[in-house]
KOLTORKE-689925 format. One line per field, with one value per residue: residue number from 1; residue in one letter; x, y, z of N, C-alpha, C in turn. Coordinates in steps of 0.2 Angstrom, whole numbers, plus 5000, padded with zeros to 4 digits. Each point is the difference from the previous one (the first is absolute). Layout:
REM KOLTORKE-689925
num NUM, ...
residuo A, ...
n_x X, ...
n_y Y, ...
n_z Z, ...
ca_x X, ...
ca_y Y, ...
ca_z Z, ...
c_x X, ...
c_y Y, ...
c_z Z, ...
END
This chain:
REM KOLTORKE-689925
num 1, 2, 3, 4, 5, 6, 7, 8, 9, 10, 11, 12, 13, 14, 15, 16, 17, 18, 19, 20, 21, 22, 23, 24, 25, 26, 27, 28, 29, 30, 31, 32, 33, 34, 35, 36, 37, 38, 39, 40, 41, 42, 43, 44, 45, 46, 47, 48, 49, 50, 51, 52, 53, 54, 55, 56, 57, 58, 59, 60, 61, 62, 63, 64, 65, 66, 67, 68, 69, 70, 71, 72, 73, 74, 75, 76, 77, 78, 79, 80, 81, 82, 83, 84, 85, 86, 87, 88, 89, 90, 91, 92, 93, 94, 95, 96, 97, 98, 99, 100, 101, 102, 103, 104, 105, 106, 107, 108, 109, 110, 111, 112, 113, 114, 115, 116, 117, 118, 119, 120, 121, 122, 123, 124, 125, 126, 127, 128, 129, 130, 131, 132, 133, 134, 135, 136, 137, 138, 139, 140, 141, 142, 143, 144, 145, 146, 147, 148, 149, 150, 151, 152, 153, 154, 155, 156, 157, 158, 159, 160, 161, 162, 163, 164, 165, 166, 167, 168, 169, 170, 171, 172, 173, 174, 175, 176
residuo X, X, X, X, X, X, X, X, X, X, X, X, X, X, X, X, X, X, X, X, X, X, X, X, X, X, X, X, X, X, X, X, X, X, X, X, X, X, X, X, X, X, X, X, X, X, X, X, X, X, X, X, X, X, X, X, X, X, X, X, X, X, X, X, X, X, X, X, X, X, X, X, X, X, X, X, X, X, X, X, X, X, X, X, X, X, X, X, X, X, X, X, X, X, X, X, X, X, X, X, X, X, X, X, X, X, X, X, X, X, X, X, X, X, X, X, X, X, X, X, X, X, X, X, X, X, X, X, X, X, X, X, X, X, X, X, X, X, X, X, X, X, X, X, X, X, X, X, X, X, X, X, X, X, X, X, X, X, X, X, X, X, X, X, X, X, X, X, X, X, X, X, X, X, X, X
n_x 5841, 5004, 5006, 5000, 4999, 5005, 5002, 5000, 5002, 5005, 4999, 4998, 5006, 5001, 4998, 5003, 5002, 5002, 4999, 5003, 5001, 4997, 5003, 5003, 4998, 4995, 5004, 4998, 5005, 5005, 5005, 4998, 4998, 4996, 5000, 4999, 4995, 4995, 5002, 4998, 4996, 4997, 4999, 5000, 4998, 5000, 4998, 4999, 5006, 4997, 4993, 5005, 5003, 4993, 5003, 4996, 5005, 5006, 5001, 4999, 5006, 5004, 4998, 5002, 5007, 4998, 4997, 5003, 5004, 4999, 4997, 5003, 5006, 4995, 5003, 5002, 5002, 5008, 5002, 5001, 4994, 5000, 5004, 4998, 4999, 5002, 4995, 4994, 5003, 4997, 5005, 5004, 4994, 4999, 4999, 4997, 5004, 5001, 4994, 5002, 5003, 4995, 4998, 4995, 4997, 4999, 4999, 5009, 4996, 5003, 4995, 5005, 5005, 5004, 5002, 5004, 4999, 5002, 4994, 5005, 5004, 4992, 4998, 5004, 4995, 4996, 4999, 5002, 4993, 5000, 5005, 4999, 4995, 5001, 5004, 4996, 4998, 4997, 5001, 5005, 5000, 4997, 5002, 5004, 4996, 4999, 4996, 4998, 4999, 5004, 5005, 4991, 4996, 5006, 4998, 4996, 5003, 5003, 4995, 4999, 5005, 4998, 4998, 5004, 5004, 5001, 5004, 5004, 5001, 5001, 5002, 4999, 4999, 5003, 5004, 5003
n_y 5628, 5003, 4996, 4998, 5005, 5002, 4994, 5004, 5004, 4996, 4997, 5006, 5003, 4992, 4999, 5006, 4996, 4995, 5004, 5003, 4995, 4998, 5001, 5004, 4997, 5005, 4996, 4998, 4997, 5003, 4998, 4998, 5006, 4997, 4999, 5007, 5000, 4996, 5001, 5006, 4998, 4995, 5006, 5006, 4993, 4998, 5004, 4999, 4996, 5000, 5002, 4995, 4998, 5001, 5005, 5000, 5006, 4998, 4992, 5005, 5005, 4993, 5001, 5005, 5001, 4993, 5002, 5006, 4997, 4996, 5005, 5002, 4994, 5001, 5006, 4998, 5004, 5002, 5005, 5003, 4999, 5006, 4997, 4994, 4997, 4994, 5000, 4995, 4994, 5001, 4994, 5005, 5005, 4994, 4999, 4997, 4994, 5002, 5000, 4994, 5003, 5002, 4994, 5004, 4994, 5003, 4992, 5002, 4997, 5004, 5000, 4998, 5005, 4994, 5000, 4996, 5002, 5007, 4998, 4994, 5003, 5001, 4995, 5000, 5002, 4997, 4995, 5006, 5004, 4994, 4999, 5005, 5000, 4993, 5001, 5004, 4994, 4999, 4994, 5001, 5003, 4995, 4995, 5006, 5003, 4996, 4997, 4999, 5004, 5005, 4999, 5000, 5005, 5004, 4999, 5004, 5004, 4993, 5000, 5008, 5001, 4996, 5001, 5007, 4998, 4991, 5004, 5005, 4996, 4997, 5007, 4997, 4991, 4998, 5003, 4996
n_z 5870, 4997, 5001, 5009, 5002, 4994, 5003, 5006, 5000, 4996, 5005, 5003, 4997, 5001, 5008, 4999, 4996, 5002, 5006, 5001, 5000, 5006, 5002, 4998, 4992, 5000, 5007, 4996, 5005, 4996, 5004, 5006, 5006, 4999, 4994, 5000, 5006, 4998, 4992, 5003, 5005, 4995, 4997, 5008, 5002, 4995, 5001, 5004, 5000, 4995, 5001, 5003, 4995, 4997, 5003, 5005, 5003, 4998, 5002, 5002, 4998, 4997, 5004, 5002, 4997, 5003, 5005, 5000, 4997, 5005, 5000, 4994, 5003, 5003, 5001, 5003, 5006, 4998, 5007, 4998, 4998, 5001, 5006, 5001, 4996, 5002, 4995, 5003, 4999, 4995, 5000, 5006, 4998, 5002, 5007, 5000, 4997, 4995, 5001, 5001, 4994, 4998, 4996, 5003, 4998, 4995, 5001, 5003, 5003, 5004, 5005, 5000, 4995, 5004, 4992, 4998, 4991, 5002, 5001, 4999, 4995, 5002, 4999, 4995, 4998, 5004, 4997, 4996, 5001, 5001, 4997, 4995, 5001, 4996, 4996, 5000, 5002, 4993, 5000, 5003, 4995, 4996, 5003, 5002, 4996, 5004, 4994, 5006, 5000, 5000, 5004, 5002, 4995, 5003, 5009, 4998, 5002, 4999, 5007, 5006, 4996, 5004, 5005, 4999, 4996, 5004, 5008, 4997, 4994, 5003, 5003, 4991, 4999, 5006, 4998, 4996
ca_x 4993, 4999, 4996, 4995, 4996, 4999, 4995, 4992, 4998, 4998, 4994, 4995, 4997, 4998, 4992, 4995, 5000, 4993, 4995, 4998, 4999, 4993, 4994, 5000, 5003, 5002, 5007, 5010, 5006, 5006, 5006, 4998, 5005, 5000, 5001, 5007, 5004, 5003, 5003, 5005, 5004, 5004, 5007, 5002, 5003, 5006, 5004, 5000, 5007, 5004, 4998, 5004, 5005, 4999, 5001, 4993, 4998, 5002, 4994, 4993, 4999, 5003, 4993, 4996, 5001, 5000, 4995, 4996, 5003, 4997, 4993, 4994, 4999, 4993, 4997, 5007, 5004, 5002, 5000, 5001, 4995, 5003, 5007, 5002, 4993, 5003, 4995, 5004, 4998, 4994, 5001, 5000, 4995, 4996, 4996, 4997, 5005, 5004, 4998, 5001, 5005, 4997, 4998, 4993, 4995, 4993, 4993, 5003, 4998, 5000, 4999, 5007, 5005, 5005, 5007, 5008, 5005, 5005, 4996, 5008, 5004, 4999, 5000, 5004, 5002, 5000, 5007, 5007, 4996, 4998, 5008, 5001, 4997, 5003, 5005, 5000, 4997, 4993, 4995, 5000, 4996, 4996, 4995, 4999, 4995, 4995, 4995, 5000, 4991, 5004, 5004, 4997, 4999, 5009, 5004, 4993, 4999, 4997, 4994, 4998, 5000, 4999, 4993, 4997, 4993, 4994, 4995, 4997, 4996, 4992, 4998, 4998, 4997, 4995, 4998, 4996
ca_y 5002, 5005, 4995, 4998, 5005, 5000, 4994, 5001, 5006, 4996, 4993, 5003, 5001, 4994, 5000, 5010, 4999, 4997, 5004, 5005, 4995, 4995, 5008, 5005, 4999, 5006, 5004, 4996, 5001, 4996, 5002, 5007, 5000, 4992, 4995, 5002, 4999, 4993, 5000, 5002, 4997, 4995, 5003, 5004, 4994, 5000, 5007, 5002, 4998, 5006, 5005, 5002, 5002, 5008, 5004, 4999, 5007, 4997, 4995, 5003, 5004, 4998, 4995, 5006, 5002, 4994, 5000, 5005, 4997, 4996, 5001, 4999, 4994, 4998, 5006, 4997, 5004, 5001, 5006, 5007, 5004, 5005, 5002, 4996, 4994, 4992, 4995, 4993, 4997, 4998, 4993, 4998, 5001, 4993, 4997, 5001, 5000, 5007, 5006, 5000, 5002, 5007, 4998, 4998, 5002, 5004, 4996, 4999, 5005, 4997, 5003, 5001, 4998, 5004, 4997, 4999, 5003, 5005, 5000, 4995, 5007, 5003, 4993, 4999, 5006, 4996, 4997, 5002, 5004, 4995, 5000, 5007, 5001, 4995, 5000, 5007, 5000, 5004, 4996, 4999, 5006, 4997, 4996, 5004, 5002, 4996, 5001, 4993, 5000, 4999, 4994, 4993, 4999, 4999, 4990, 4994, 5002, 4995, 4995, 5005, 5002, 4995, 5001, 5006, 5001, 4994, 5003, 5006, 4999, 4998, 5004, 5007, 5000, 5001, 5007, 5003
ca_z 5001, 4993, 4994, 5001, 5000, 4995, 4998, 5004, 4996, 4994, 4999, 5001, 4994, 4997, 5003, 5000, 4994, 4999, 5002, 4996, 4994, 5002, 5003, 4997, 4995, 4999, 5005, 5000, 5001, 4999, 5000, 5005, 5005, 5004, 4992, 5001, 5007, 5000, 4994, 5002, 5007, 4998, 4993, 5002, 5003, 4997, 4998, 5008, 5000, 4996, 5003, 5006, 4998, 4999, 5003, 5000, 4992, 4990, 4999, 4999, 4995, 4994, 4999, 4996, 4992, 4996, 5000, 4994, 4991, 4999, 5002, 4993, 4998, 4998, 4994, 4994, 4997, 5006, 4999, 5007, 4999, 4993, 5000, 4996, 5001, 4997, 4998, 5000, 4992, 5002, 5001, 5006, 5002, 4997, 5006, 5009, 5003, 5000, 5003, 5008, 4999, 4997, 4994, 5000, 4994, 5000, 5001, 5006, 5006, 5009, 5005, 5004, 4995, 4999, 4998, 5001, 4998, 5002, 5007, 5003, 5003, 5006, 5006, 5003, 5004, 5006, 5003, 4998, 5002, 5008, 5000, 5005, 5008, 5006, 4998, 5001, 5004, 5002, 5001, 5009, 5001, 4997, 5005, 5006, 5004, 5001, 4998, 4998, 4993, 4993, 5000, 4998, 4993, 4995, 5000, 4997, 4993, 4994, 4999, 4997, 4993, 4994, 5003, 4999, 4996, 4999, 5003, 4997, 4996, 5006, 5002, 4996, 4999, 5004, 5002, 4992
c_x 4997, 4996, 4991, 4996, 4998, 4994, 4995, 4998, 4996, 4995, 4995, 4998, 4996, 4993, 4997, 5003, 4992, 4994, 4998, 4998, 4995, 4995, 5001, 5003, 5002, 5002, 5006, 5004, 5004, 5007, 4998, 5007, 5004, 5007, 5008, 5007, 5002, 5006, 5007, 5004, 5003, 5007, 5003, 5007, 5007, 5003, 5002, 5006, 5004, 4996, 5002, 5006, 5001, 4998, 4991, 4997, 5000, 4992, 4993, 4998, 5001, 4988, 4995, 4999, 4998, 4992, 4996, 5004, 4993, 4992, 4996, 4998, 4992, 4999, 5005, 5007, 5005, 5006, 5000, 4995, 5001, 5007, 5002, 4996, 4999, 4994, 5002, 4995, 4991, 4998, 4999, 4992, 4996, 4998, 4998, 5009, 5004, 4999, 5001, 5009, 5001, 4998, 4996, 4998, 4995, 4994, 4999, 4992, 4999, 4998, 5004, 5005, 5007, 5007, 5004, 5003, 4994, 5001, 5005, 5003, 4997, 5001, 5011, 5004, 4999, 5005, 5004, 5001, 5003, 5006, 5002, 4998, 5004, 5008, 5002, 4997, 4993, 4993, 4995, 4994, 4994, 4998, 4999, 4991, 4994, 4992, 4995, 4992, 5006, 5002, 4998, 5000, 5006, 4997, 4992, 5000, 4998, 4996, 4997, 4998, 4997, 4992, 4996, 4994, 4994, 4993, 4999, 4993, 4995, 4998, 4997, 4996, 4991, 4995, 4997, 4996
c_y 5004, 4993, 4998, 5006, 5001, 4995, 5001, 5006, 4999, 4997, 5007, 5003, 4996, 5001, 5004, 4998, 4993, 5001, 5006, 4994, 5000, 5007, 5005, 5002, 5006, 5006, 4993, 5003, 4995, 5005, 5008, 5000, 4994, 4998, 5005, 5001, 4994, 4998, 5004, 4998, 4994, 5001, 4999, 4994, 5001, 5007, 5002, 5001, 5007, 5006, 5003, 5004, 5008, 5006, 5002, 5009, 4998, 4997, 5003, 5005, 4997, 4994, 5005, 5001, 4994, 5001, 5006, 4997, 4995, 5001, 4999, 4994, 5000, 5002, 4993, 5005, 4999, 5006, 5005, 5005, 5004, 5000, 4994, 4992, 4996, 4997, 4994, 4996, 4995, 4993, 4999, 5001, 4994, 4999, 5000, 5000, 5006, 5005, 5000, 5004, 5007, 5002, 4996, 5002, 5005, 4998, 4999, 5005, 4997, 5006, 5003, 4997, 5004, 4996, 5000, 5007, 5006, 4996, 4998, 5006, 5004, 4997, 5001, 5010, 5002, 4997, 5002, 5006, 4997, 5000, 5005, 5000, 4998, 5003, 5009, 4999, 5004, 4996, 5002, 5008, 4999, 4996, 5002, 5000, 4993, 5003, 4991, 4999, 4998, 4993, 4995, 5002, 4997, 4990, 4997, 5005, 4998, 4997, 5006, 5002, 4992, 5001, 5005, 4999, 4999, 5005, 5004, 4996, 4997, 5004, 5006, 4996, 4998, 5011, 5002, 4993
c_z 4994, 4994, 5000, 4999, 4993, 4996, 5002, 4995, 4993, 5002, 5001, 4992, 4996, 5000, 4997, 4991, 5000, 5003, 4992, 4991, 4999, 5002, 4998, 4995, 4997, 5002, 5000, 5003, 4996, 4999, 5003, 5004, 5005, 4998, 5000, 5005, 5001, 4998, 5004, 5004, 4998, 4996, 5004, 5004, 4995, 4999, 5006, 4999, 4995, 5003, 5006, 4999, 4996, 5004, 5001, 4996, 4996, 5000, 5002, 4995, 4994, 5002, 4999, 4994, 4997, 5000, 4996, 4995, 4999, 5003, 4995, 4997, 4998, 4992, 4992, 4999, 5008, 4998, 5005, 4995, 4993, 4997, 4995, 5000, 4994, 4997, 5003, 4995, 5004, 5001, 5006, 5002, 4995, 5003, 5009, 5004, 5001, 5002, 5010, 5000, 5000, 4992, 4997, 4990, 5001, 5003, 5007, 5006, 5007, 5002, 5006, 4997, 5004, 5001, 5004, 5000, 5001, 5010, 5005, 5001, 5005, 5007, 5002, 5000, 5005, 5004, 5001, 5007, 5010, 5000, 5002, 5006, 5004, 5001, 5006, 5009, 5003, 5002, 5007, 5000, 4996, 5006, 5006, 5001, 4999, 5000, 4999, 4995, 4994, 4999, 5001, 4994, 4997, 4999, 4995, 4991, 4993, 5000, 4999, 4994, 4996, 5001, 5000, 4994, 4997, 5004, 4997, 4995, 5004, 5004, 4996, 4998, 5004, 5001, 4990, 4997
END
């Protein structure tokens, strides 16, 4: 189901990229949240197997550190801030491609930008985060309290988030 979902996910950022083409050129989305959970839930298929195999603390704390090393990716640098900080070579920021990486050119602009790189290390610190849960047995204290207003949002959440905003902008523009 991961597979397919993530193709679902994928296909929504497609729509809310040629939506946003044709109608709102100057709110493009390209390489938004869509475009990254997508991306991750797809990666995440093939790592499944060795991600099992790392102790779920280590594998959250070691996606943390990958995630503050690599959070400046945007800026062209990678690093833990003052303490120490790697230029990266300007080749990799050429194009619209690369920037679905976290290497975006300067001419790069999206209305919802959010790469691969630092943003994957968050998503499977998550993952890493479920393992615990699951492993520790805490789940069971996570779905204990039924809230069913929520749990419809939890199950429509993607069409939600795809729809939130067509309303919003037709309902500002009907009121301005």
């Amino acid at each position: 189901k991961i597979f397919r979902r993530g193709l679902t996910v994928l296909g929504g950022a497609f729509v809310i990229w040629i939506a946003t083409r044709l109608f709102l050129t100057e709110s493009l989305i390209v390489h938004g949240v869509l475009t990254l959970i997508g991306v991750a839930m797809l990666l995440t298929i093939p790592l499944k197997k060795v991600f099992s195999k790392i102790p779920p603390l280590i594998g959250f704390f070691a996606c943390l550190l990958i995630f503050i090393f690599t959070y400046d990716v945007e800026l062209g640098k990678l690093g833990f801030g003052s303490l120490f900080s790697l230029n990266l070579p300007l080749w990799l920021y050429k194009n619209n491609f690369t920037a679905l990486f976290g290497f975006a050119p300067i001419t790069f602009y999206s209305t919802d930008y959010v790469p691969i790189l630092p943003w994957i290390f968050s998503y499977w610190m998550g993952f890493f985060l479920f393992k615990l849960f699951e492993k520790r047995d805490w789940l069971k204290y996570l779905s204990k309290p039924k809230i069913p207003p929520l749990e419809w949002l939890g199950r429509h959440s993607l069409i939600i988030y795809m729809i939130h905003q067509p309303i919003i902008y037709g309902l500002l523009y009907l009121i301005f």
